[in-house]
N, C-alpha and C positions, 0 to 999 in steps of 0.2 A: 410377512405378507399374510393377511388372513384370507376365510375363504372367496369373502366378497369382493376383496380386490382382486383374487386370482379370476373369477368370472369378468369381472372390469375390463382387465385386460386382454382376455379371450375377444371377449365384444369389439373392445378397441381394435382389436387387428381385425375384426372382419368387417369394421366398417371405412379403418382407413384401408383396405385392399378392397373392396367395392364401391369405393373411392377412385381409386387408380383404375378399376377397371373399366367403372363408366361415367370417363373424363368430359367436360365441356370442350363443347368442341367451337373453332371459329371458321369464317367463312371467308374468300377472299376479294376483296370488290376493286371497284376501279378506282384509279388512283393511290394506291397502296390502305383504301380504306379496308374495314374486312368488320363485316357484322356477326352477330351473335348465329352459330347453328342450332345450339341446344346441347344434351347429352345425347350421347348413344355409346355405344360397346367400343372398348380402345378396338376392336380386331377388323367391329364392321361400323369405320364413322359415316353419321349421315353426309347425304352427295345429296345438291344441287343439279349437277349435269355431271357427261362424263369426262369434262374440259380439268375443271378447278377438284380440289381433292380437300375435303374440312381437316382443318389441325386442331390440335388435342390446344387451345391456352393453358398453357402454364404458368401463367401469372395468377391466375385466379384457382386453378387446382393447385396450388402452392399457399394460397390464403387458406381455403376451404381445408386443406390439411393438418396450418397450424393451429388455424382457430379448432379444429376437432379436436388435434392431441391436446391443445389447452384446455377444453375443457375436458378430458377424460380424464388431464392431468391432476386437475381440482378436485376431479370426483374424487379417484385415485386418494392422493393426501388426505380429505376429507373423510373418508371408508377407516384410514390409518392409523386416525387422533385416537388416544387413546382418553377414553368417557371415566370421569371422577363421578362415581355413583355417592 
């Protein structure tokens, strides 16, 4: 690993863990529908009222994830080839 990928992968963890920190959040409606709340802080999610409580989707913080390490992974490899001058 050279130097460039060691900062890579510094970056990569602090952006998948501000990531995890400030998840999408959804909201829950009638009929078991449930619309989009936004982001906000895993600790303080945004509220509608004091009734219903926003959940973190994890289906979509699970895409948003992989597609991130995949492309850090690219970089990563890419940083790694070694150049025929």
């Amino acid at each position: 690993m050279n130097d460039r990928q060691g900062k890579l992968l510094l970056l990569a963890a602090t952006v998948l863990i501000a990531m995890l920190l400030y998840p999408p959040f959804v909201r829950p409606g009638l009929n078991g529908y449930t619309s989009d709340a936004g982001y906000g802080w895993l600790v303080f999610p945004p509220r509608m009222n004091s009734y219903y409580t926003d959940s973190v989707n994890i289906p979509l913080l699970a895409i948003q994830e992989l597609v991130a390490a995949a492309a850090f992974a690219a970089v990563y490899f890419y940083l790694g080839r070694k150049r025929n001058a």
